[in-house]
C-alpha positions as CSV (number, residue, x, y, z in Angstrom):
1,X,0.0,0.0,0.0
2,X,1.3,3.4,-0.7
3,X,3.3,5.8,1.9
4,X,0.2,8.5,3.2
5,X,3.0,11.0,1.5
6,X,3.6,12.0,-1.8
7,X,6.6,10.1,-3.2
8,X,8.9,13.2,-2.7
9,X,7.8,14.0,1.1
10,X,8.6,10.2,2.0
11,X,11.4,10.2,5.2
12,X,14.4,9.0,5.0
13,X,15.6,6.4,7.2
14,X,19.3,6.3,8.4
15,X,21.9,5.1,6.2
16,X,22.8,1.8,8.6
17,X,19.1,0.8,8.6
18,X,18.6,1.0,5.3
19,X,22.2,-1.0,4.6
20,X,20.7,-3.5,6.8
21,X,17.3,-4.1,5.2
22,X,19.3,-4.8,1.7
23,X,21.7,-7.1,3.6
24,X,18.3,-9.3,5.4
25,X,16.7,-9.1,1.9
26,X,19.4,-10.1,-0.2
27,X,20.3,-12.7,2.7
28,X,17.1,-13.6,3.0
29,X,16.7,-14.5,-0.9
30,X,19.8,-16.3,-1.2
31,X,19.6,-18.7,1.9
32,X,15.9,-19.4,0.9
33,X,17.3,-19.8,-2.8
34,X,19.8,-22.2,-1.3
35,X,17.4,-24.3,0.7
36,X,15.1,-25.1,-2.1
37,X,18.0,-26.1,-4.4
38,X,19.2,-28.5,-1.7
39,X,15.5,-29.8,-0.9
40,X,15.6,-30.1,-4.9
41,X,18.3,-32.0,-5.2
42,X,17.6,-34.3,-2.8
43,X,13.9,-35.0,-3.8
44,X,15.1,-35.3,-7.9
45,X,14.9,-38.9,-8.5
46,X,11.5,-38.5,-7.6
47,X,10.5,-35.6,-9.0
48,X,12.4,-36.8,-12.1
49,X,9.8,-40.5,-12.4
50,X,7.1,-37.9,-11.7
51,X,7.7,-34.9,-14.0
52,X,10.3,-36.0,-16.3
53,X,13.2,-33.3,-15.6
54,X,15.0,-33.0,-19.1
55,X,18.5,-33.1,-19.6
56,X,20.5,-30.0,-18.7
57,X,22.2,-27.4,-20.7
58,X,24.8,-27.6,-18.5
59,X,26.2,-30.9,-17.9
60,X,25.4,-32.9,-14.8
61,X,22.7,-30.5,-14.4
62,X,18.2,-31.4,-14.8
63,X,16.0,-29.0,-16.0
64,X,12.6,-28.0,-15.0
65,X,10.6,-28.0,-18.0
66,X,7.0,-27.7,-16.0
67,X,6.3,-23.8,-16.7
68,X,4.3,-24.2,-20.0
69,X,3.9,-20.6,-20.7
70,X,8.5,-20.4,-20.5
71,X,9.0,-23.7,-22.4
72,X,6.1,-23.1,-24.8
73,X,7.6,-19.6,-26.4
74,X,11.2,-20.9,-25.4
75,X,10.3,-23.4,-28.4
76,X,8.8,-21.2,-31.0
77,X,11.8,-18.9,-30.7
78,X,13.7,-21.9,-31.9
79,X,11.6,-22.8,-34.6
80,X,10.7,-19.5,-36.0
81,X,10.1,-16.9,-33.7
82,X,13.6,-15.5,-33.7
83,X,14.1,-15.4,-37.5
84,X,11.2,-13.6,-38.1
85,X,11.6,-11.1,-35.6
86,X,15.0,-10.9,-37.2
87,X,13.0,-10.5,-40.5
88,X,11.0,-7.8,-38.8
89,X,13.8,-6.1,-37.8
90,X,16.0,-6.1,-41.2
91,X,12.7,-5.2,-43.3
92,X,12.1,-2.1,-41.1
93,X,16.1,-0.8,-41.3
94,X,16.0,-1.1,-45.4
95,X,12.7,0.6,-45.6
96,X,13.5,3.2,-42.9
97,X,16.6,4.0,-45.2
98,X,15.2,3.7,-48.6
99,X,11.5,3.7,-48.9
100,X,10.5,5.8,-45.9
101,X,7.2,6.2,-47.0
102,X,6.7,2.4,-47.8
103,X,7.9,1.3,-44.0
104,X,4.6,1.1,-42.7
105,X,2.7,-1.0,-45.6
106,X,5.9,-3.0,-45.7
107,X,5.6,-4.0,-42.0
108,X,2.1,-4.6,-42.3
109,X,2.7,-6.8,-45.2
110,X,5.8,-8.8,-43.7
111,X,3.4,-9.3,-40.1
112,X,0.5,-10.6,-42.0
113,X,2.8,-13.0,-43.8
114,X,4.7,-13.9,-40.8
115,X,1.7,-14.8,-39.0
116,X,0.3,-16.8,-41.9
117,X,3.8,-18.6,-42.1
118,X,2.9,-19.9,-38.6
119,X,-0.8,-20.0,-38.2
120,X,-1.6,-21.4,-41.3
121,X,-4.2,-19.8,-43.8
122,X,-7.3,-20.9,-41.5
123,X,-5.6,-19.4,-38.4
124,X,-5.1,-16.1,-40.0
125,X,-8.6,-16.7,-41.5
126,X,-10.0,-16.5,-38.2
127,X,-8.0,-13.4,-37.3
128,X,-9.6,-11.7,-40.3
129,X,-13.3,-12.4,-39.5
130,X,-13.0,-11.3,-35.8
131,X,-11.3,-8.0,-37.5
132,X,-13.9,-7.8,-40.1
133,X,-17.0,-7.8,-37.1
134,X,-15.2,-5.7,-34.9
135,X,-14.5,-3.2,-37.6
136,X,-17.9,-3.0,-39.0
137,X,-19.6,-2.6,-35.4
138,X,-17.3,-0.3,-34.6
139,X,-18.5,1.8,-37.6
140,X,-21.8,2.0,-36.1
141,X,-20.6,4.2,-33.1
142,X,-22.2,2.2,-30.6
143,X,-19.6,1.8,-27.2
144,X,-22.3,-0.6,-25.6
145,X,-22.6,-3.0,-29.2
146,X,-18.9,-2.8,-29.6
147,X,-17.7,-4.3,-26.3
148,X,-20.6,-7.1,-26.8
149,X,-19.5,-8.2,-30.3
150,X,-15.6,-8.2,-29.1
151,X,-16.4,-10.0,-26.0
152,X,-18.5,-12.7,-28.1
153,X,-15.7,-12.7,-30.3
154,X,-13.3,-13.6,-27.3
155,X,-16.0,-16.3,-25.9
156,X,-15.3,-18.1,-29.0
157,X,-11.5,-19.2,-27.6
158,X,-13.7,-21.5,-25.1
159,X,-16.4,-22.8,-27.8
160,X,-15.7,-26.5,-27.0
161,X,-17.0,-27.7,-30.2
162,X,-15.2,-24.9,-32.3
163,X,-12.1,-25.8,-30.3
164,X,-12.3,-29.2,-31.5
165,X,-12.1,-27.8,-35.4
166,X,-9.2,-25.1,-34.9
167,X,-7.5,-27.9,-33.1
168,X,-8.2,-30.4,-36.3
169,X,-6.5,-27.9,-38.6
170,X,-2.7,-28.1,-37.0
171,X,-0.5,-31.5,-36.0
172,X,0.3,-30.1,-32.4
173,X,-1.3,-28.9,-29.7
174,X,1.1,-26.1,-29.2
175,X,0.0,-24.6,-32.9
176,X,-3.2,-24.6,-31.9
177,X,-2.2,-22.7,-28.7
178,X,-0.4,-20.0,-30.5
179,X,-3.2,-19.4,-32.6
180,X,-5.2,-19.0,-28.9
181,X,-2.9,-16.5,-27.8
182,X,-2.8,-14.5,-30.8
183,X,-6.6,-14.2,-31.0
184,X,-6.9,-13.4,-27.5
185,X,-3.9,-10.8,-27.4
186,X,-5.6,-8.9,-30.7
187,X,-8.6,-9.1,-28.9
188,X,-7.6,-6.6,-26.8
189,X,-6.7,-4.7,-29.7
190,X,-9.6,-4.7,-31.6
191,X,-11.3,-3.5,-28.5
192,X,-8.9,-0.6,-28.3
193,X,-10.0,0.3,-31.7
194,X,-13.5,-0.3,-31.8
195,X,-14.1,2.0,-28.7
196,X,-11.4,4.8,-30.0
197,X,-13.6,4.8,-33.6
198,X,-16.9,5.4,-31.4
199,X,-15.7,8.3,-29.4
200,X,-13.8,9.7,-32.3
201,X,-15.8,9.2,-35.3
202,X,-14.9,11.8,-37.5
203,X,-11.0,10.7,-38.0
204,X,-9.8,8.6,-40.4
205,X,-12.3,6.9,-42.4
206,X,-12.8,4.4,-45.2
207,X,-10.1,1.6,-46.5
208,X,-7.5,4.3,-44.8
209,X,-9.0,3.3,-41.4
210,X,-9.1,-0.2,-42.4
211,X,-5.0,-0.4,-43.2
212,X,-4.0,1.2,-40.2
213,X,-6.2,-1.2,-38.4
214,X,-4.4,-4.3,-40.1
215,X,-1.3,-2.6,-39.5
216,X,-2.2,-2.4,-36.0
217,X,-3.5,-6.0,-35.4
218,X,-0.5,-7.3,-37.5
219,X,2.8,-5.7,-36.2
220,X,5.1,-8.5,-35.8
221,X,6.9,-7.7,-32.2
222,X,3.5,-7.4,-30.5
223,X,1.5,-9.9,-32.4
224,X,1.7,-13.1,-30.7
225,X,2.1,-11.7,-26.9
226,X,2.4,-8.1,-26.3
227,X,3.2,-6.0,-25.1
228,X,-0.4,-4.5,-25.3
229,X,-0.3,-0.6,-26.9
230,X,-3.4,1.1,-27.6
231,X,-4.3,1.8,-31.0
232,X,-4.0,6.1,-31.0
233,X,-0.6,5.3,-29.3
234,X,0.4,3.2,-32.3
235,X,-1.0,5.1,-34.9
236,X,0.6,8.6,-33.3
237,X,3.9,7.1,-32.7
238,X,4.3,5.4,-36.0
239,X,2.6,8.6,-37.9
240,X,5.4,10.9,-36.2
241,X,8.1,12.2,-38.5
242,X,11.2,10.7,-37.8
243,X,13.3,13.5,-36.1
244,X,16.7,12.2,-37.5
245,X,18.1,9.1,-38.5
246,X,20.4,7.1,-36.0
247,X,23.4,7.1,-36.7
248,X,24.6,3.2,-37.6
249,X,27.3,3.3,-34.2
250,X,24.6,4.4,-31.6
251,X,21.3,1.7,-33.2
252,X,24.2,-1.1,-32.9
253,X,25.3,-0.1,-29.5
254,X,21.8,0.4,-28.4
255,X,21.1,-3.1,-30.5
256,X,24.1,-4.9,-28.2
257,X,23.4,-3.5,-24.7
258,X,19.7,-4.4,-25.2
259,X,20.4,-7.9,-26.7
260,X,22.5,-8.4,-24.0
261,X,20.4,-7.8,-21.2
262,X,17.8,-9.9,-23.0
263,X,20.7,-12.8,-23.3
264,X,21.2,-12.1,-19.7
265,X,18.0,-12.5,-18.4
266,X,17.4,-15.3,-20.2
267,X,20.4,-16.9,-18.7
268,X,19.0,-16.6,-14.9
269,X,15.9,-17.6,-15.7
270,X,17.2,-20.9,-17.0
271,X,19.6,-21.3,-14.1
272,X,16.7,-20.7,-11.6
273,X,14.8,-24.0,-13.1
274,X,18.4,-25.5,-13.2
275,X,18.8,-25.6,-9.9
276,X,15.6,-25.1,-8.3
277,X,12.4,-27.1,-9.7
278,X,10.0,-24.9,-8.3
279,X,7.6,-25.6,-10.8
280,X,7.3,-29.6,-10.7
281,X,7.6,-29.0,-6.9
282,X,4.2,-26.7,-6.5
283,X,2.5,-29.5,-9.0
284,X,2.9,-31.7,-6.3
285,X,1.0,-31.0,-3.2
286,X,2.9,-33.9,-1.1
287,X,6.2,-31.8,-1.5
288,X,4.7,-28.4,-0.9
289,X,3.5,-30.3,2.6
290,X,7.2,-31.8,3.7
291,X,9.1,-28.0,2.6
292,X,11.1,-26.5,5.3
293,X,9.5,-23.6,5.9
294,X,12.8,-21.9,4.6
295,X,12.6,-23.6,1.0
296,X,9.0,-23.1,1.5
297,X,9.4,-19.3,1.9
298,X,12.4,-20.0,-1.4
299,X,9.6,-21.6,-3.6
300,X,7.1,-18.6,-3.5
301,X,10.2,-16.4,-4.0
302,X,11.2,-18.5,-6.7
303,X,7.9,-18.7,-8.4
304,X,7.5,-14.8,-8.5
305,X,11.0,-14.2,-9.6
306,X,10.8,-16.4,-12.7
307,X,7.5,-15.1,-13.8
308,X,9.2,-11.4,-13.4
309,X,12.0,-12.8,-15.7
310,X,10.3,-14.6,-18.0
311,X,8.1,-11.7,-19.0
312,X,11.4,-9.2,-19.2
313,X,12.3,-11.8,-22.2
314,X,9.1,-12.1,-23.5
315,X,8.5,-8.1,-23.8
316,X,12.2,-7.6,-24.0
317,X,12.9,-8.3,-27.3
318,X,9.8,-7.2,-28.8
319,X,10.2,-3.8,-26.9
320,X,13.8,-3.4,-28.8
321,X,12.4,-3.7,-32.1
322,X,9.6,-1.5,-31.2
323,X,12.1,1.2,-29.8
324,X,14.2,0.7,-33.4
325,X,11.1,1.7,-35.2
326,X,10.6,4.6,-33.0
327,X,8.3,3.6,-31.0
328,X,8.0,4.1,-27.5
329,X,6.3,0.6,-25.9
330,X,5.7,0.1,-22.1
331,X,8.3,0.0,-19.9
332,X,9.4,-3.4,-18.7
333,X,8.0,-4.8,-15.9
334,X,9.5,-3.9,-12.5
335,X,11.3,-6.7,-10.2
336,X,8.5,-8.3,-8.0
337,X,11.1,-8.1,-5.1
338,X,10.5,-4.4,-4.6
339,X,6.6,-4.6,-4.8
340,X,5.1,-4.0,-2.0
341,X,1.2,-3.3,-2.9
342,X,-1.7,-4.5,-5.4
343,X,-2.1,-1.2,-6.7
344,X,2.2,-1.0,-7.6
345,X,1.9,-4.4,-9.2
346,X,-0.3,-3.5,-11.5
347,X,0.7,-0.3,-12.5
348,X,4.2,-1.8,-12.9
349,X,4.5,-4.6,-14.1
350,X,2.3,-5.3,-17.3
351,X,2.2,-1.2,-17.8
352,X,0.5,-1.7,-20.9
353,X,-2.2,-3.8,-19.7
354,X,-2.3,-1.5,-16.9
355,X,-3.0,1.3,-19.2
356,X,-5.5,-0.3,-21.4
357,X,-7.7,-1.3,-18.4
358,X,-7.5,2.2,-17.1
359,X,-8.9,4.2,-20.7
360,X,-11.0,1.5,-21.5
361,X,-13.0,0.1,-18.6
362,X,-12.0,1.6,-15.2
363,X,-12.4,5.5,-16.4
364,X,-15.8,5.2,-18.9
365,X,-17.2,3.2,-15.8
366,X,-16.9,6.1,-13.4
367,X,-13.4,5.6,-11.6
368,X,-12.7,7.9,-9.1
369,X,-14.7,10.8,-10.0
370,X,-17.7,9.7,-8.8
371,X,-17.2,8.5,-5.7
372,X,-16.0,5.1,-4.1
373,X,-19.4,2.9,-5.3
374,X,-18.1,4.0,-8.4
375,X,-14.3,3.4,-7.8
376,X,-15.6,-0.3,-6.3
377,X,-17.5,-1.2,-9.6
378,X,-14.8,0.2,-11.5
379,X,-12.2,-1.7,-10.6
380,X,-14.2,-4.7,-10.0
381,X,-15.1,-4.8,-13.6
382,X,-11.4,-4.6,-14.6
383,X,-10.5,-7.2,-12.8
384,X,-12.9,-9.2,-14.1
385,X,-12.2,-9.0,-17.8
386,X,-9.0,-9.7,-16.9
387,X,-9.8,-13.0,-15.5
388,X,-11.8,-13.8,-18.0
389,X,-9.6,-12.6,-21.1
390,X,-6.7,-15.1,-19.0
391,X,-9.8,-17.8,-19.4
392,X,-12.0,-17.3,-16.5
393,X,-10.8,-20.4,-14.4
394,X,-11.3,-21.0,-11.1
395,X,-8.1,-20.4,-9.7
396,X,-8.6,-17.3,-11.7
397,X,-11.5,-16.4,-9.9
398,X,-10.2,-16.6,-6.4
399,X,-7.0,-14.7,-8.0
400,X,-9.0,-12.1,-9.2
401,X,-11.1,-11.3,-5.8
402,X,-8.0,-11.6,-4.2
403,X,-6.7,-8.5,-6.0
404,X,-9.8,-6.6,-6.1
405,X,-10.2,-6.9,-2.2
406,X,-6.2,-5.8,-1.8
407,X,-6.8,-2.5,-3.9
408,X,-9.7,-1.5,-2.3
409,X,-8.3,-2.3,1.1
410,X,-5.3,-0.4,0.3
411,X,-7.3,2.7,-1.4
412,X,-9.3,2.8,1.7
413,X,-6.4,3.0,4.1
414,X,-4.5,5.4,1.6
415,X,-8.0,7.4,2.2
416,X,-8.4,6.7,5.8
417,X,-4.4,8.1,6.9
418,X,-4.8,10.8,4.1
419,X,-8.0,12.3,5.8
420,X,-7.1,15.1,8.1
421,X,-8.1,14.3,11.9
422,X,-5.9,11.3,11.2
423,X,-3.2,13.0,9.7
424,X,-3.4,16.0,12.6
425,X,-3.0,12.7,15.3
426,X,-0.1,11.2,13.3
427,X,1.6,14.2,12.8
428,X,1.9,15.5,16.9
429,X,2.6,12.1,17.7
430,X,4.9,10.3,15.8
431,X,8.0,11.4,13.8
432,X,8.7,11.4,10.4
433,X,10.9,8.2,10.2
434,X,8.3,6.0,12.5
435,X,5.7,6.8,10.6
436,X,7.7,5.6,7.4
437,X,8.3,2.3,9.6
438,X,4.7,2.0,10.4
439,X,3.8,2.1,6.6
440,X,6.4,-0.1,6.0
441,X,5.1,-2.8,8.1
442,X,1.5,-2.4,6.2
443,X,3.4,-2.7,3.5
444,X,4.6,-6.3,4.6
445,X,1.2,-7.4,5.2
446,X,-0.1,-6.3,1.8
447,X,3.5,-7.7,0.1
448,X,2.4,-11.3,2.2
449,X,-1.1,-11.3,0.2
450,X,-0.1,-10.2,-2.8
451,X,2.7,-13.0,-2.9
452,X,0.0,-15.3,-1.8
453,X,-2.5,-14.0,-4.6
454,X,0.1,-14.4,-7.1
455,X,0.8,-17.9,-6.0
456,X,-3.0,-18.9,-6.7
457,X,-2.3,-17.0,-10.2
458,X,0.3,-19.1,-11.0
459,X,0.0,-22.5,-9.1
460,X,-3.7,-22.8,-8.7
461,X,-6.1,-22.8,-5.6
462,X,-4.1,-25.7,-3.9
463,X,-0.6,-24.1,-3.8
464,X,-1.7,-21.2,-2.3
465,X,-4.3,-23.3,0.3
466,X,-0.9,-25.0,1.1
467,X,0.8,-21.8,2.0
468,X,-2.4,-20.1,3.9
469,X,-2.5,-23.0,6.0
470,X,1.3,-23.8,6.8
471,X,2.1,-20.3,7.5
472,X,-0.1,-18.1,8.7
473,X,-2.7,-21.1,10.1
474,X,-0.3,-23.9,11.5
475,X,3.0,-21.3,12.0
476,X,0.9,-18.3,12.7
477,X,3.5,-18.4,15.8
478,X,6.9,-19.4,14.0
479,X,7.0,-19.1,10.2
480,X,4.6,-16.0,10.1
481,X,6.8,-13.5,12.4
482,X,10.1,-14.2,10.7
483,X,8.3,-13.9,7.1
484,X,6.6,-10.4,7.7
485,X,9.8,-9.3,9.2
486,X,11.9,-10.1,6.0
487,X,9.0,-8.1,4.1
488,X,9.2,-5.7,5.9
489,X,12.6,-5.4,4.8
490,X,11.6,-5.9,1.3
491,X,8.9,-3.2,1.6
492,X,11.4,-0.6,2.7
493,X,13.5,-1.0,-0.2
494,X,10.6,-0.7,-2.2
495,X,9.4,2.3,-0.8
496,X,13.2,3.8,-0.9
497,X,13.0,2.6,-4.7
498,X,9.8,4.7,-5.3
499,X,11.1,7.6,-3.5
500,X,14.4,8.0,-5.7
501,X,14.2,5.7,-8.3
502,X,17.2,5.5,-9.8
């Protein structure tokens, strides 16, 4: 939950305490880190019989291959992904040189037949038909009819019987899946468009409309995942006049640093599920039972930190080629280690999905400026798309209450210490640095459930029953007290973080 200040009145806390919440958090991580690996290592004949660890990339070393979503798009890269982002990347330079005014068609062109390369002509078949409805609605100015057609359009992805066809059209399963990402990620998009046509009808109409759509559904770097960018954004940014060309030292040095911190990322990621199988561990609720509560605290740790590094390679390198062709996507998502409320975790870490939510459900509802019924439905609403754009599972249910209930608890404390009897009692009482201290221990609390929400997000209802009951039901008096006092720590950096980023 955020400090009662503004970011720029928040205290600062001396030096030596501040040194000694990084050491307990950076302690903290590695010992927990160091615990799972050994509770890994000595559980991996088992877990290998049960979840088939692969061979290493590293010799002597198993690998995890449990996460889907990291092994899934790890796979694709291989197979085609790569090159044709590669493709993307060389077809924009030459045009950006020669054929300025042929960039754009030439992008849209190379990201329909990229897509088709992959999907198949039926795949991009259905693409076009969900962009045909949407765009015709849309030209009937109608907000309401608009956002019913698009969200039948989306129902379609859990059609059983339909399912059964699409799946009938490729020879793996995982074809079929990218064909279920793509249709739900331009989903979004044709959303995005269909409301901005009915509150600006007047702009752009006709066929011209219709190509900046396709070239908006079909840019290669965001096709298949995101990151999501609203349709004015794209069409302003890639409408804008190129101020002046990069010079060919600065793209490749921007090129190298950025590939390298991709390569980099990459790299932990794969060490974590080298030496940690967190994710055939939380499959199995007998091991999640028999943890030590320190490779216990390590696994939920674990869990978060891949997801945060998997997505900095899955938006990374689409955000590169993005930046070369002047774009500006959203930023990267921050590391879940400095979190330290619902509302920060989404705002930072899927910023565009953050922003989309915000101009296209949570402000046309009401928001703010109608008072907190308002605010309540509001946000409500957004997280419930969300849930059910992600495919409205259970787990995804509980997940999305979860995070509905930790914003509005967190906006009503915000309002509560904001107000000005409170803030008249806090201020003759208790200093600037202990009130920083007292927010920082809210802070833990809300870090604790949002860890625990994310755990449902990404393990299901039983992983994160497992972790309500072992620590805050059966150690309420041994593994709880130690835990909240290393978030605290964690909080403080956080809130140090947001103070001066750096």
């Amino acid at each position: 939950m955020a400090s009662t200040k503004s970011k720029g009145q928040l205290a600062p806390l001396p030096w030596a305490e501040m040194l000694a919440y990084w050491v307990l958090s950076f302690g903290a991580h590695l010992y927990s880190f160091y615990q799972l690996h050994i509770f890994s290592k000595a559980h991996e004949a088992g877990l290998e019989r049960e979840f088939q660890l692969e061979k290493g990339l590293v010799k002597g070393f198993k690998r995890d291959p449990s996460d889907f979503e990291w092994t899934f798009w790890t796979e694709w890269a291989k197979k085609s992904l790569l090159w044709t982002l590669a493709g993307h990347g060389v077809i924009s330079r030459l045009t950006s040189i020669f054929y300025p005014k042929l960039r754009v068609p030439a992008l849209t062109i190379y990201g329909f037949l990229a897509a088709s390369s992959v999907l198949g002509i039926r795949g991009v078949s259905v693409l076009l038909v969900h962009l045909g409805l949407s765009f015709s609605v849309a030209l009937l100015q109608k907000s309401a009819l608009s956002w019913a057609t698009n969200l039948l359009l989306l129902s379609t992805l859990h059609i059983r019987p339909l399912q059964e066809i699409q799946r009938g059209w490729y020879k793996t399963e995982e074809e079929y899946y990218l064909l279920l990402f793509s249709v739900a990620v331009c989903g979004l998009r044709f959303i995005s468009f269909s409301l901005e046509r009915c509150w600006s009808p007047g702009e752009r109409r006709g066929a011209l409309e219709l190509c900046w759509l396709l070239s908006y559904t079909f840019y290669h770097p965001f096709f298949f995942n995101g990151p999501v960018v609203t349709y004015p954004d794209y069409i302003e940014q890639m409408q804008r006049s190129s101020e002046e060309c990069d010079g060919d030292q600065s793209l490749f040095t921007y090129l190298v640093l950025r590939l390298g911190r991709i390569i980099l990322w990459w790299c932990t990621a794969e060490y974590l599920i080298h030496v940690m199988y967190m994710h055939c561990i939380q499959s199995n609720e007998t091991y999640l039972e028999i943890l030590p509560p320190w490779a216990l605290g390590g696994l939920a740790l674990a869990l978060v930190q891949f997801f945060f590094l998997k997505y900095l390679v899955l938006f990374g390198l689409p955000s590169t080629l993005a930046t070369l062709d002047k774009l500006v996507p959203p930023k990267l998502p921050r590391c879940v280690s400095i979190m330290y409320s619902f509302t920060g975790m989404w705002r930072h870490f899927d910023e565009g999905l953050y922003r989309w939510l915000i101009r296209y459900i949570y402000v046309p509802l009401g928001g703010s400026r109608h008072g907190h019924l308002y605010k309540m439905l509001s946000t409500g609403l957004a997280f419930g798309f969300v849930c059910l754009w992600h495919g409205g599972h259970d787990y995804l249910q509980y997940w999305a209450l979860m995070n509905w209930a930790g914003v509005l608890v967190e906006n009503g404390l915000k309002s509560l210490f904001a107000s000005s009897v409170i803030r008249s009692v806090v201020e003759q009482n208790v200093s600037a640095a202990m009130e920083r201290r007292c927010v920082g221990l809210l802070c833990a609390v809300s870090t604790a459930m949002l860890i625990l929400s994310n755990l449902v997000f990404l393990g299901g209802t039983h992983v994160g029953r497992v972790f309500w009951k072992r620590v805050f039901i059966q150690g309420w008096s041994t593994v709880a007290p130690p835990m909240l006092a290393f978030l605290y720590c964690f909080a403080q950096i956080g809130l140090q973080w947001t103070s001066h980023p750096p």
